[in-house]
N, C-alpha and C positions, 0 to 999 in steps of 0.2 A: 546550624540545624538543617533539616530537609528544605527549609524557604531557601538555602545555599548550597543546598547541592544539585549533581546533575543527573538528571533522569535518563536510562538508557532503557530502550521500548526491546521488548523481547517475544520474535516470532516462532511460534510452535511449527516442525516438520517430522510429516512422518517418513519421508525419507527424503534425507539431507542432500543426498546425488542428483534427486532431483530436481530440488528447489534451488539448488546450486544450481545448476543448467535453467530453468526456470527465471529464476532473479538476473540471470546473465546476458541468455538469447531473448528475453520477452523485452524487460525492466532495464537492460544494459548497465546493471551495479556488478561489481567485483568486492569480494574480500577483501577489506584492510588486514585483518590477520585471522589466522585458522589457532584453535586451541580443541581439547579435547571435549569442551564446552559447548562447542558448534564454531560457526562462520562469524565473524563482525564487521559489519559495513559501518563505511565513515561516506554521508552524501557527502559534497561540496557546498550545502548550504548547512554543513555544520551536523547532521543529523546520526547517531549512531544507534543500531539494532543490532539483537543478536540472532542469530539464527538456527534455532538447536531442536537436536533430533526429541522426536517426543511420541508416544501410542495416541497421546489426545489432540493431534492437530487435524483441525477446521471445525472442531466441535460447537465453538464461539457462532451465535446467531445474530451477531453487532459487529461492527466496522472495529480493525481491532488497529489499524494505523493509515495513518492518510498522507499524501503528499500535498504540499500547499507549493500552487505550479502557476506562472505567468499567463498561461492559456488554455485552458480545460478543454473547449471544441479541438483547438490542435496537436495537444496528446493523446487524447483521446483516438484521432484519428493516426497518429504515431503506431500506436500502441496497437488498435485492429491493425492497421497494415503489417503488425507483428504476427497475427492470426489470436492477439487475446479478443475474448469474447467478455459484455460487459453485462451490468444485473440492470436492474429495475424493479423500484421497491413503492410501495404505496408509501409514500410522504406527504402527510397533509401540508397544502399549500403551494407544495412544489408545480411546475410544469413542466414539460418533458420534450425534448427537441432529439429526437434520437435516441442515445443513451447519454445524455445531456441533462441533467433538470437542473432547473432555474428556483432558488428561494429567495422570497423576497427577504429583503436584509439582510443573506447569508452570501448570494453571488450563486458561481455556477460548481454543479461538483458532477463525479461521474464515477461509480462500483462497481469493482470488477475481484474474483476468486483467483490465488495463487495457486500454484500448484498442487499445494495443502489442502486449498478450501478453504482458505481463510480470506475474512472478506476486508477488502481493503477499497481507500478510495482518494480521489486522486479533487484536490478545490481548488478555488481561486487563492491567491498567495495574500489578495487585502483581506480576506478575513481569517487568515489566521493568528 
């Protein structure tokens, strides 16, 4: 049943050329394979999304996938020296070191918009 099967997360683009350049030069992911479907990335921690063209991408006002990463301050700072630019969101509880915030009992996480405008975000790997 669904408790046995696998989940594969699926990202909205409204234009797929660009998020393709996007995902490539910012994020450093490449396509596992192209279908008329869209793009399908396979991380190396197992993780697979699709990437398909859509009128309705960034419309979502919530984090719509997140990467769970060994050092949140050091991708972070990866990732601006890519020239991405990160959010900040009122989160009760949280504290904010940069574009850094700190939850207690969650660890450290940090929100940043794709191409798209789809917001995504990047946590500590114990809490996921």
């Amino acid at each position: 049943m669904l408790n046995d099967s696998l989940v594969i997360a699926n990202v909205p683009a409204s234009d797929l050329e660009r998020a393709r350049s996007f995902y490539a030069d910012v994020l450093g992911l490449t396509p596992a394979t192209e279908n008329p479907g869209g793009l399908m990335y396979t991380t190396n921690g197992g993780t697979t999304f699709c990437l398909y063209q859509t009128d309705y991408a960034g419309q979502a006002s919530h984090t719509i996938a997140q990467w769970h990463v060994t050092d949140v301050p050091d991708e972070v700072r990866s990732l601006r020296d890519k020239g991405l630019e990160f959010e900040q969101y009122d989160i009760p509880g949280a504290t904010w070191d940069g574009d850094v915030a700190t939850i207690e009992g969650m660890g450290n996480a940090a929100w940043f918009k794709d191409s798209e405008g789809n917001i995504m975000c990047i946590d500590d790997a114990k809490t996921g």
